[in-house]
FIPASE-338444 format. One record per residue: residue number from 1; x, y, z of N, C-alpha, C in turn. Coordinates in Angstrom, 1 decimal. Layout:
% residues N
     k       nX       nY       nZ      caX      caY      caZ       cX       cY       cZ
   NUM        X        Y        Z        X        Y        Z        X        Y        Z
...
This chain:
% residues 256
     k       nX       nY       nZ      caX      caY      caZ       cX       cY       cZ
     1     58.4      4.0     -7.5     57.1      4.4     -7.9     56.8      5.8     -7.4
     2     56.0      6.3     -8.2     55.6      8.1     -7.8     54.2      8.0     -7.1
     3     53.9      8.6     -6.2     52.6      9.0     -5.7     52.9     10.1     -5.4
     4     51.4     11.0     -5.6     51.1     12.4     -5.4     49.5     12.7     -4.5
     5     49.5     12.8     -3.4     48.3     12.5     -3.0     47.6     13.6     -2.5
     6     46.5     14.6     -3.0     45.6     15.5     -2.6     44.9     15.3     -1.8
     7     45.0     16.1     -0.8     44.4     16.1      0.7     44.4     17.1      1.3
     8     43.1     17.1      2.2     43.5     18.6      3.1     43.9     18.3      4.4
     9     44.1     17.2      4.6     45.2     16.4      6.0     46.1     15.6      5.4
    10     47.3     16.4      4.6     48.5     15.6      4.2     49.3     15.2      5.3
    11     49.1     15.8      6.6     50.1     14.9      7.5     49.4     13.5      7.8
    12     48.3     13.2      7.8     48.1     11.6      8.0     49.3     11.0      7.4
    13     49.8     11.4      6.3     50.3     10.4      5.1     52.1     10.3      5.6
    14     51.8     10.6      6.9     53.4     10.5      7.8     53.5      9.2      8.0
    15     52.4      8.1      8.4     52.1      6.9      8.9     52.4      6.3      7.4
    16     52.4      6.1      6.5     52.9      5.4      4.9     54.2      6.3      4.8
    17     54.5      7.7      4.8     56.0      7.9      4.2     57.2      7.9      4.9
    18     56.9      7.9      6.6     57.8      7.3      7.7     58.1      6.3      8.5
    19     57.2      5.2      7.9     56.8      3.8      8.8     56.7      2.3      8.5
    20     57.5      1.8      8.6     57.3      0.5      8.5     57.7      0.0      6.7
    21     57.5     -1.2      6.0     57.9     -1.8      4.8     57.8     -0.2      4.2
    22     56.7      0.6      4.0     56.7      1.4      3.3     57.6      2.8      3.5
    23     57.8      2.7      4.4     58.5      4.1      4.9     59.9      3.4      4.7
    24     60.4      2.4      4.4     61.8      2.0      4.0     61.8      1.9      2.7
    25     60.8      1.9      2.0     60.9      1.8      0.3     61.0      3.3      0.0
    26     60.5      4.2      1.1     61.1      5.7      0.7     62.0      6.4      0.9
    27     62.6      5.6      2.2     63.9      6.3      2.2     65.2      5.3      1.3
    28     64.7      4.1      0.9     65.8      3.6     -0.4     65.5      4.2     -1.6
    29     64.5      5.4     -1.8     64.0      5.4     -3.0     63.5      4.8     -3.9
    30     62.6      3.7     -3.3     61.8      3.2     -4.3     60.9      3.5     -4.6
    31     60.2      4.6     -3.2     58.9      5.1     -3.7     58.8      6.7     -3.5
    32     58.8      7.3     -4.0     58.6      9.0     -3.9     57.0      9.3     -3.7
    33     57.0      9.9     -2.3     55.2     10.3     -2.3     55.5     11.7     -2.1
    34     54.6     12.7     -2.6     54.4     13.9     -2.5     53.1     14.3     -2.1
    35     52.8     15.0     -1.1     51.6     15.6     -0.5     50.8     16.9     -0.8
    36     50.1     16.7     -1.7     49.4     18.1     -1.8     48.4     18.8     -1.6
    37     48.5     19.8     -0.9     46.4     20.2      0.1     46.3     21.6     -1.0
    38     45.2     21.0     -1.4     44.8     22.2     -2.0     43.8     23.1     -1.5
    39     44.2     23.7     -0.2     44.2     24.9      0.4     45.0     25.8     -0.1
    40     46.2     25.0     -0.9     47.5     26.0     -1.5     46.6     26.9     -2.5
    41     46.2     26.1     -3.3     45.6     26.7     -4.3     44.3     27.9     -4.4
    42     44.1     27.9     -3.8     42.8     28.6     -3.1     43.1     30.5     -3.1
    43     42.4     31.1     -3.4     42.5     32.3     -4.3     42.0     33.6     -2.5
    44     40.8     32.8     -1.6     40.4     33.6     -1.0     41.4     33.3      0.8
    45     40.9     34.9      1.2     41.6     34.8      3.1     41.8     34.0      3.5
    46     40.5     32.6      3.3     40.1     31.4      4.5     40.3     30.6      4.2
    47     41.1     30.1      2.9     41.6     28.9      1.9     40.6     28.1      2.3
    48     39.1     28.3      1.8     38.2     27.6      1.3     38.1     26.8      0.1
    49     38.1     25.4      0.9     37.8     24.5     -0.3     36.3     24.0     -0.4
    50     35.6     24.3      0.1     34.2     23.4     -0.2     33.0     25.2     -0.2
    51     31.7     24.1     -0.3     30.8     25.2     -0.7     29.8     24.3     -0.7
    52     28.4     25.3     -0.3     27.0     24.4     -0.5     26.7     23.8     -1.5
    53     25.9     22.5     -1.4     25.6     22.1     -3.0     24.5     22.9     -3.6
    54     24.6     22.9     -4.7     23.1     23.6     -5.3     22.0     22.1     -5.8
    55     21.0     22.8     -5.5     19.9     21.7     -5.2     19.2     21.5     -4.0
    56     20.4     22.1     -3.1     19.9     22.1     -1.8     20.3     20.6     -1.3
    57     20.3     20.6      0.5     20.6     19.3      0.7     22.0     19.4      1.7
    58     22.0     18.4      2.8     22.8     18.6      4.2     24.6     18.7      3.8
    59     25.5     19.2      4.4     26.7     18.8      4.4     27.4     19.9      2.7
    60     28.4     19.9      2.3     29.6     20.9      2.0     29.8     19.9      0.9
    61     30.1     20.5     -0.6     31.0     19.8     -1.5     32.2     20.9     -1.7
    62     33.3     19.7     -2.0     34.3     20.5     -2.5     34.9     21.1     -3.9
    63     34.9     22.2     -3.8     35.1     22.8     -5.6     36.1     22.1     -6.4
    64     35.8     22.5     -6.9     36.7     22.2     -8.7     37.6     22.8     -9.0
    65     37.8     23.9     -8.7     39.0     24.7     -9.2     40.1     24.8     -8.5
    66     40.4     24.8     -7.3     41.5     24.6     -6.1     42.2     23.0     -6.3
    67     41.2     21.8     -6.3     41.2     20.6     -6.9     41.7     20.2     -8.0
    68     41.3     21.2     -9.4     41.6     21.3    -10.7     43.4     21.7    -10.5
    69     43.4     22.9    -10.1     45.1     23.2     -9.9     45.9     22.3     -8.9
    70     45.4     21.6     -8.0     46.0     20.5     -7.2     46.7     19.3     -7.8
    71     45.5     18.8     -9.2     46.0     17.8     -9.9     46.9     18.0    -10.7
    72     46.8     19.4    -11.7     47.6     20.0    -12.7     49.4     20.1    -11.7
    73     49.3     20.9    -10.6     50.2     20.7    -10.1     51.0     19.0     -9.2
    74     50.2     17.9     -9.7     50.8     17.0     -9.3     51.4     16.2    -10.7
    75     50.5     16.4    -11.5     51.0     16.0    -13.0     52.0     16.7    -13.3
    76     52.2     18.1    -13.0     53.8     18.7    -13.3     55.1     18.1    -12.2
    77     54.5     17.8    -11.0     55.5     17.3    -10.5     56.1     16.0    -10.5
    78     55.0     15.0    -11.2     55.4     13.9    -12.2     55.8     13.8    -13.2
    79     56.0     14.8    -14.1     56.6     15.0    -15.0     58.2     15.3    -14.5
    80     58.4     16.6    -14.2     59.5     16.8    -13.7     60.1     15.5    -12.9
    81     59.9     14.6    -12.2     60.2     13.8    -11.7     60.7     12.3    -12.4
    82     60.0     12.4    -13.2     60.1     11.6    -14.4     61.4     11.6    -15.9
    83     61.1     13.2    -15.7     61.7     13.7    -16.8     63.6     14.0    -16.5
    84     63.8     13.6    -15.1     65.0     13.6    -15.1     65.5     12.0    -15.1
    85     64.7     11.1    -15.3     64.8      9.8    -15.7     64.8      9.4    -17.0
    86     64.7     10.3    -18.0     64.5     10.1    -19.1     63.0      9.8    -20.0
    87     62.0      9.6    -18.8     60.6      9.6    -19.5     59.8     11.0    -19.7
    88     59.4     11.0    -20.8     58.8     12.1    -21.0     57.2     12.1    -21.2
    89     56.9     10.7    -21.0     54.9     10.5    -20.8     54.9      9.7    -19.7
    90     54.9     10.1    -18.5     54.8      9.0    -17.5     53.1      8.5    -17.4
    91     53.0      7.3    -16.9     51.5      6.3    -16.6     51.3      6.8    -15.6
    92     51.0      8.3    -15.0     50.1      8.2    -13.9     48.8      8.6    -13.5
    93     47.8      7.7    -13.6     46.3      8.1    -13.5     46.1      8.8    -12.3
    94     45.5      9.2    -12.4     44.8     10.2    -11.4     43.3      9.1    -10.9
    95     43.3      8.8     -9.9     42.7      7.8     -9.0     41.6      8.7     -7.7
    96     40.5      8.2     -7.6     39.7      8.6     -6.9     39.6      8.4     -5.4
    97     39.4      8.1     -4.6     39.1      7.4     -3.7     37.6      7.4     -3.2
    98     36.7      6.5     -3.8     35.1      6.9     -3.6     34.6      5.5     -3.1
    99     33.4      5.4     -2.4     32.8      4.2     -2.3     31.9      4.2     -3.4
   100     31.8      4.6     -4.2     31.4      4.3     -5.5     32.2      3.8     -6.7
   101     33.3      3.6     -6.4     34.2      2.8     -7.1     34.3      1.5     -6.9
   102     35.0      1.2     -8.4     35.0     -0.6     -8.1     35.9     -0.6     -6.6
   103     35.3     -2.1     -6.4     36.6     -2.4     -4.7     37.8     -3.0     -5.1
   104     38.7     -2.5     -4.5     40.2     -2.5     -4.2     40.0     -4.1     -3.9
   105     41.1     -4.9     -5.1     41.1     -6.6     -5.2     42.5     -6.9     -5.2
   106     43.4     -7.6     -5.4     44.2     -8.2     -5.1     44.5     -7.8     -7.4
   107     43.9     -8.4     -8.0     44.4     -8.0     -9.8     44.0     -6.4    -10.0
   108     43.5     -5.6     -9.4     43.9     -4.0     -9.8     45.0     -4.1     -9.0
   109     45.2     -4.2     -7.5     46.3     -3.7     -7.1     47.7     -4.3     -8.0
   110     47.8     -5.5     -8.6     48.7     -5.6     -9.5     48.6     -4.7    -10.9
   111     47.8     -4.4    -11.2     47.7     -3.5    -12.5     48.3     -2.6    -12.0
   112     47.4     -1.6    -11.0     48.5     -0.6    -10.7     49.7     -0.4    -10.5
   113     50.2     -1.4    -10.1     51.3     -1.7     -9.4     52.6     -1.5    -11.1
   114     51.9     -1.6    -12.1     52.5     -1.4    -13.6     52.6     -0.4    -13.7
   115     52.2      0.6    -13.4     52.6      2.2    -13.7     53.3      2.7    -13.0
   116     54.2      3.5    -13.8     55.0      4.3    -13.3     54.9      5.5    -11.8
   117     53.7      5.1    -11.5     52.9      6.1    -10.2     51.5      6.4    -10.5
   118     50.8      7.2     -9.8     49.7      7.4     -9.6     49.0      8.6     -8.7
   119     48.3      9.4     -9.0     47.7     10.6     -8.4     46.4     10.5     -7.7
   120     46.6     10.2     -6.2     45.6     10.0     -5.5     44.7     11.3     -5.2
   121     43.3     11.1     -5.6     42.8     12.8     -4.9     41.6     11.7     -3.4
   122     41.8     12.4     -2.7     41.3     12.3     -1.1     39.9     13.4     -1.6
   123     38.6     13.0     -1.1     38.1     13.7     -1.0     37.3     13.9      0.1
   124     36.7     14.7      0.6     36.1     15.0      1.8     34.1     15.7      1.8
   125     33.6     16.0      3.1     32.7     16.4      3.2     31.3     15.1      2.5
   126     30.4     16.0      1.5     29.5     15.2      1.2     29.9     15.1     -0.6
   127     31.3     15.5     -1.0     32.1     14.6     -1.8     32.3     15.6     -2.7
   128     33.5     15.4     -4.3     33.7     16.8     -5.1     32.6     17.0     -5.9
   129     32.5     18.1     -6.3     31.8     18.7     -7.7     32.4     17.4     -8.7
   130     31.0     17.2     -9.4     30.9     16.0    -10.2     31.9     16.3    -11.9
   131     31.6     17.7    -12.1     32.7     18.2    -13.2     33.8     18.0    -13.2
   132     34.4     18.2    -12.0     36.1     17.8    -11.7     36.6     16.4    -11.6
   133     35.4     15.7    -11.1     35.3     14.1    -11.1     35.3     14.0    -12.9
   134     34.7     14.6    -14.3     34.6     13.8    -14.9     35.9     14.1    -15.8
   135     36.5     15.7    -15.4     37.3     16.6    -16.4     38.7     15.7    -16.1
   136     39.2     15.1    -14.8     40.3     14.7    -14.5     40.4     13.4    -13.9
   137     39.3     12.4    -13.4     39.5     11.1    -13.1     40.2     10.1    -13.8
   138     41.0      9.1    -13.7     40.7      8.1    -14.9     40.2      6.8    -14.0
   139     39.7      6.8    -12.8     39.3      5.6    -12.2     39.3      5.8    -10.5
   140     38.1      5.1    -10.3     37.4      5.3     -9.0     37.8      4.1     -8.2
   141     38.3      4.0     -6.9     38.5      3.1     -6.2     37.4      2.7     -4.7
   142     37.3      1.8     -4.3     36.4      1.6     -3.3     37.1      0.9     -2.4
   143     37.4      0.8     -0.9     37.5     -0.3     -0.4     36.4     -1.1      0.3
   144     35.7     -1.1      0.1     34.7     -1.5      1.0     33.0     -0.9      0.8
   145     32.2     -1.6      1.2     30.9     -1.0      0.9     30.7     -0.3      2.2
   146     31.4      0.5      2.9     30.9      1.3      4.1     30.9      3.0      3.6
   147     31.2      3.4      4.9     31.7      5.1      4.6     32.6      5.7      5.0
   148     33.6      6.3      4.9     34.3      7.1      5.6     34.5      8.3      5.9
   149     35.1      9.3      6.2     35.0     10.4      6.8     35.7     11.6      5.6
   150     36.7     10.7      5.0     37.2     11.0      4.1     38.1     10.0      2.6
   151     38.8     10.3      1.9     39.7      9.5      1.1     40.9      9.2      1.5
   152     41.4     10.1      2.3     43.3      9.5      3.3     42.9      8.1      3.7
   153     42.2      7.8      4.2     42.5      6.1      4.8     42.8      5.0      4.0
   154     41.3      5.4      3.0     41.4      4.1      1.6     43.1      4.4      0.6
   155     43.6      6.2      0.8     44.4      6.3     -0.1     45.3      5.6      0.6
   156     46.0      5.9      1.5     47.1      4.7      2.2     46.9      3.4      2.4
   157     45.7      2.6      2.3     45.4      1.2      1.8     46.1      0.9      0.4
   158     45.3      1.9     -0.6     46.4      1.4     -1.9     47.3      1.6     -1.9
   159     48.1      2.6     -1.6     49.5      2.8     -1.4     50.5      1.7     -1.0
   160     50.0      1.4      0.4     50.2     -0.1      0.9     50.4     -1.2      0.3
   161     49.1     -1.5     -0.2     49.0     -2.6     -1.1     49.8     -2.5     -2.5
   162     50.1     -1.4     -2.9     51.0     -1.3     -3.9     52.5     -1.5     -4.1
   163     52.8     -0.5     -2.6     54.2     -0.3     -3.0     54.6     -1.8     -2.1
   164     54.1     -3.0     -1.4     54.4     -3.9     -0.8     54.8     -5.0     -1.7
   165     53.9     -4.6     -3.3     53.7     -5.5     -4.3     55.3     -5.2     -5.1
   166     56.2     -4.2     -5.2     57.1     -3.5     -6.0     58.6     -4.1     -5.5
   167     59.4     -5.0     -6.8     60.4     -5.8     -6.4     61.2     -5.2     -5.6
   168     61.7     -5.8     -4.5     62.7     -5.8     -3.4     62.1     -4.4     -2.6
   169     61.2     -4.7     -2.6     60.8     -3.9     -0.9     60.3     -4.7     -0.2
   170     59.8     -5.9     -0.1     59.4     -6.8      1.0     60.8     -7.6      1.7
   171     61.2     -7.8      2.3     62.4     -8.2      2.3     62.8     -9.7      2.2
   172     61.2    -10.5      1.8     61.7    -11.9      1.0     60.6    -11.6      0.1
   173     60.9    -11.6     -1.6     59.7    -11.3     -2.5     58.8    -12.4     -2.3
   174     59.4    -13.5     -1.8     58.0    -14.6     -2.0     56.7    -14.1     -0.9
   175     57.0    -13.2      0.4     56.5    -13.3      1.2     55.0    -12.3      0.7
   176     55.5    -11.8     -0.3     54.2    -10.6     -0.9     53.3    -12.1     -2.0
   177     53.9    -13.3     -2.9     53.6    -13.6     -3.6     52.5    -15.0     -2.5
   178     53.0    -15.0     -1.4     52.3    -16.1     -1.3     51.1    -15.5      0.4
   179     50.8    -14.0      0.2     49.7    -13.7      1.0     48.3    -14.1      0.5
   180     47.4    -13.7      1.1     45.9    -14.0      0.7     45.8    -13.0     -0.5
   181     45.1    -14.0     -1.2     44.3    -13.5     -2.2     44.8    -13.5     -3.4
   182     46.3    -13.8     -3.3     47.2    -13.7     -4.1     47.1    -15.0     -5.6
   183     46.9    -16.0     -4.7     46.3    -17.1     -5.8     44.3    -17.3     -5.6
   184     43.8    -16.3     -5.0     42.8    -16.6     -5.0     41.9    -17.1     -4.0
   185     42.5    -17.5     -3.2     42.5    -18.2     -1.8     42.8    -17.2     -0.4
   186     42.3    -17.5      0.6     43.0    -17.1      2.1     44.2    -17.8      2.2
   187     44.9    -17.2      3.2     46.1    -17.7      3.2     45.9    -19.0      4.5
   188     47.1    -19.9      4.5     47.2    -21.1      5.4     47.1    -20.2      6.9
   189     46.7    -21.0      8.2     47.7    -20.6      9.1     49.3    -20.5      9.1
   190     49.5    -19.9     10.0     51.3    -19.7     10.4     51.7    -20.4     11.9
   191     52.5    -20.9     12.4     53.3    -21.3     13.7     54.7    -20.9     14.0
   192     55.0    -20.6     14.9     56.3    -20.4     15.5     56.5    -20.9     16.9
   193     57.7    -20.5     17.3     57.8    -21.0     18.6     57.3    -20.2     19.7
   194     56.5    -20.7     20.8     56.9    -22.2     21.0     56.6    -23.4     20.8
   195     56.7    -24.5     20.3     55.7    -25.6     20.2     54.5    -26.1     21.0
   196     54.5    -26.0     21.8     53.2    -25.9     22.3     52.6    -24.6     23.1
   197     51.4    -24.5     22.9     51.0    -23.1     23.4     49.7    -23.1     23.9
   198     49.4    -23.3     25.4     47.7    -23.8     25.5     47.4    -24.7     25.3
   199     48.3    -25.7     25.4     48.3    -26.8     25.2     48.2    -27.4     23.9
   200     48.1    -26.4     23.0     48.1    -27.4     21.2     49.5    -26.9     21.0
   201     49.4    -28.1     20.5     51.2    -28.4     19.7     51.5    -27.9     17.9
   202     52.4    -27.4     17.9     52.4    -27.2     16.0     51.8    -28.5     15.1
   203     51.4    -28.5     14.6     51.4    -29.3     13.2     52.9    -30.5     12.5
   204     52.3    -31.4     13.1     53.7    -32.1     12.7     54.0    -32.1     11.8
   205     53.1    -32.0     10.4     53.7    -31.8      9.0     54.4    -30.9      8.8
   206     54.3    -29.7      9.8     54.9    -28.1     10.0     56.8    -28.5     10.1
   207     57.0    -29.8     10.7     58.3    -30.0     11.1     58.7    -31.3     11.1
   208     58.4    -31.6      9.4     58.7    -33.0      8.8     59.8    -32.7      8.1
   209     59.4    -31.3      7.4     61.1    -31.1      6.5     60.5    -31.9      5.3
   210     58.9    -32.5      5.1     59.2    -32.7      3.6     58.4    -31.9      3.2
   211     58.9    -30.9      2.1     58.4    -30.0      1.7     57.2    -30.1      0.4
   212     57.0    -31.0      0.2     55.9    -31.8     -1.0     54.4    -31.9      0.1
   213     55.0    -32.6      1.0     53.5    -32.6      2.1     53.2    -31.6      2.8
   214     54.0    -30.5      3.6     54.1    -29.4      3.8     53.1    -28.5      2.5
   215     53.4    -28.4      1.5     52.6    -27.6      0.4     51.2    -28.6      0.3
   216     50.9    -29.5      0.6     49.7    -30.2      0.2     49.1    -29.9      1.2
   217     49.4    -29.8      2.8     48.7    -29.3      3.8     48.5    -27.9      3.9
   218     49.4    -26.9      3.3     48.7    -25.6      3.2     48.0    -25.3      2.6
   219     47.9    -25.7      1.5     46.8    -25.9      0.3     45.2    -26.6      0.9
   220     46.0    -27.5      1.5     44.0    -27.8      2.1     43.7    -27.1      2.9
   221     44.5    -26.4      3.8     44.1    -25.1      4.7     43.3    -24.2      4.1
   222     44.0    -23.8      3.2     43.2    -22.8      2.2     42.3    -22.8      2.2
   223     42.3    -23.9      1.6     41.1    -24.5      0.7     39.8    -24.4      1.7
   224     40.3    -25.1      3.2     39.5    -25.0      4.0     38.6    -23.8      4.5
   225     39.6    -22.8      4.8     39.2    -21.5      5.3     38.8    -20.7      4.4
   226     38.7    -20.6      3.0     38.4    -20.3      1.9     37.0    -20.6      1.7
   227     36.5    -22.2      2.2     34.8    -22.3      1.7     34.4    -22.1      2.7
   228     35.1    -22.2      3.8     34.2    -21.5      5.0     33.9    -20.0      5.5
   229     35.0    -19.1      5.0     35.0    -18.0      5.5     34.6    -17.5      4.0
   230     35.2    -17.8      3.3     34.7    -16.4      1.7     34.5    -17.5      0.6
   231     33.3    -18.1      0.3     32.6    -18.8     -0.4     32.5    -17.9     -1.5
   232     32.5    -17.2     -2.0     32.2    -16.4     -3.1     33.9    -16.4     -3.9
   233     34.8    -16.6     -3.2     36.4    -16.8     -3.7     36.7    -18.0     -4.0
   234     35.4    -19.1     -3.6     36.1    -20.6     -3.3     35.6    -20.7     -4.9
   235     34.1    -20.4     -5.5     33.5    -20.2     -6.6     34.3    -19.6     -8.2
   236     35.0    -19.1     -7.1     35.9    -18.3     -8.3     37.2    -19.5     -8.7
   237     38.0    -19.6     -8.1     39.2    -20.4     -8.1     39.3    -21.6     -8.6
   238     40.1    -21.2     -9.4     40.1    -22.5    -10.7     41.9    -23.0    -10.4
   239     42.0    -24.3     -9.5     43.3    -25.2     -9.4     44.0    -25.4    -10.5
   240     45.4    -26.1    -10.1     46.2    -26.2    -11.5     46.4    -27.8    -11.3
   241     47.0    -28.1    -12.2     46.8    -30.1    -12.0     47.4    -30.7    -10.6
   242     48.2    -29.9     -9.9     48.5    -30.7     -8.5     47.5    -30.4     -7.9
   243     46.7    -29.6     -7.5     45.9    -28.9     -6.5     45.0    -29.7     -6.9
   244     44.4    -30.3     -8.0     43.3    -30.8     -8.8     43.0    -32.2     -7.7
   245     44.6    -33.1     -7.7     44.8    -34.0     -7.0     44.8    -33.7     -5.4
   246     45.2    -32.7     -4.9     44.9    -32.8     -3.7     43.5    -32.3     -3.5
   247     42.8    -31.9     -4.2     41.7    -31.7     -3.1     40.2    -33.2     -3.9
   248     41.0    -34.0     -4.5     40.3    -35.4     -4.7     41.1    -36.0     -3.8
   249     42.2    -36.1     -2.6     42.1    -37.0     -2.0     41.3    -36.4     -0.7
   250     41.2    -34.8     -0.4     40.7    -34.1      0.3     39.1    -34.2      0.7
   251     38.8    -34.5     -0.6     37.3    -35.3     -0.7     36.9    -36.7     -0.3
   252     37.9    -37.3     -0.9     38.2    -38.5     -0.3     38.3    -38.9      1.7
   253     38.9    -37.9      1.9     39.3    -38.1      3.6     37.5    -37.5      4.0
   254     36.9    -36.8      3.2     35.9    -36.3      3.8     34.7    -37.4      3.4
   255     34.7    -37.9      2.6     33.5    -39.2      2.4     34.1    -40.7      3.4
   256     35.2    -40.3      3.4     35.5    -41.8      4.7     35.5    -41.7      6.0
């Protein structure tokens, strides 16, 4: 998968293209990220990107036109990148990173995860010129209802969550298929050794070896930590006919 990420701190983006699941999906070439600060682009001595807003009002927006050639030059470098693959229209949106965007969920990060790549723009200060946002966006991302300092953080969150989602970069695919959120749910607890720790012992169903009860007790875990911790997910989640039965005997253990 392609990423092209606009920033005016592209070395943050050393922590995703040299580290860990993700920095191994780029040196197998699974994933090509390219960094681009559009200070390049910038016409004056002091490779100014930002400027007062007009209207008046505290803090720096960043222009349009340094921005405008940032993206054009990442879309050529998608092309070209593409185009020695044999595609000649690659899928890659041009992606925001704003807390005014929908929030980053578990079904966009699979949609995205369908495209051929994606063009992150990072934005900074008290945010871009709204013209550049409408001439070249195709979708605004949020992680969270807070603030940040900038778009590099949230942009290596998707990044993350994306290229973790992209066959044979996790090094057991089920281990991406069965995290939180993935069916809807938080995920079970985990145990390892040693069996007792602090004096609680693993879960004996943990080391019965039957794998039918084993899946019925992670499931009520879920289920558990799901209406207690994120009640607004439990609302959402619609079971399939086995789960249907376990959480009627789960009801069951709870009225006896």
């Amino acid at each position: 998968m392609f990423f092209a990420v606009i920033s005016i701190m592209p070395q943050m983006f050393m922590a995703v293209r040299d580290f860990g699941i993700t920095g191994r999906a780029v040196a197998c070439e699974k994933v090509v990220i390219h960094t681009i600060n559009p200070r390049d682009f910038t016409t004056d001595n002091y490779k100014r990107i930002d400027e007062r807003t007009f209207g008046g009002g505290p803090g720096m927006v960043m222009m349009a036109e340094p921005l405008e050639k940032a993206i054009l030059h990442a879309k050529k470098l998608a092309e070209d990148h593409f185009g020695q693959q044999g595609i000649s229209s690659p899928q890659c949106p041009v992606v925001h990173l704003s807390p005014q965007g929908r929030v980053l969920d578990e079904s966009s990060v699979v949609a995205f995860a369908q495209y051929d790549g994606m063009i992150l723009l990072c934005g900074r200060y008290e945010g871009i010129d709204e013209r550049l946002l409408e001439a070249y966006v195709d979708a605004e991302i949020s992680v969270g209802d807070y603030v940040l300092t900038g778009g590099e953080l949230p942009a290596m969150i998707v990044m993350d969550s994306i290229i973790r989602r992209l066959p044979s970069v996790m090094g057991d695919d089920h281990s991406a298929i069965q995290d939180s959120f993935v069916d809807g749910l938080l995920d079970y607890p985990h145990y390892t050794k040693p069996l007792v720790f602090h004096g609680q012992a693993v879960p004996e169903v943990l080391l019965s070896g039957h794998h039918a009860n084993i899946a019925k007790w992670r499931f009520i875990q879920q289920v558990q930590r799901t209406k207690l911790r994120r009640p607004d997910l439990w609302e959402k989640f619609t079971p399939n006919k086995e789960q249907v039965k376990w959480l009627k005997v789960l009801d069951d253990e709870v009225k006896s």
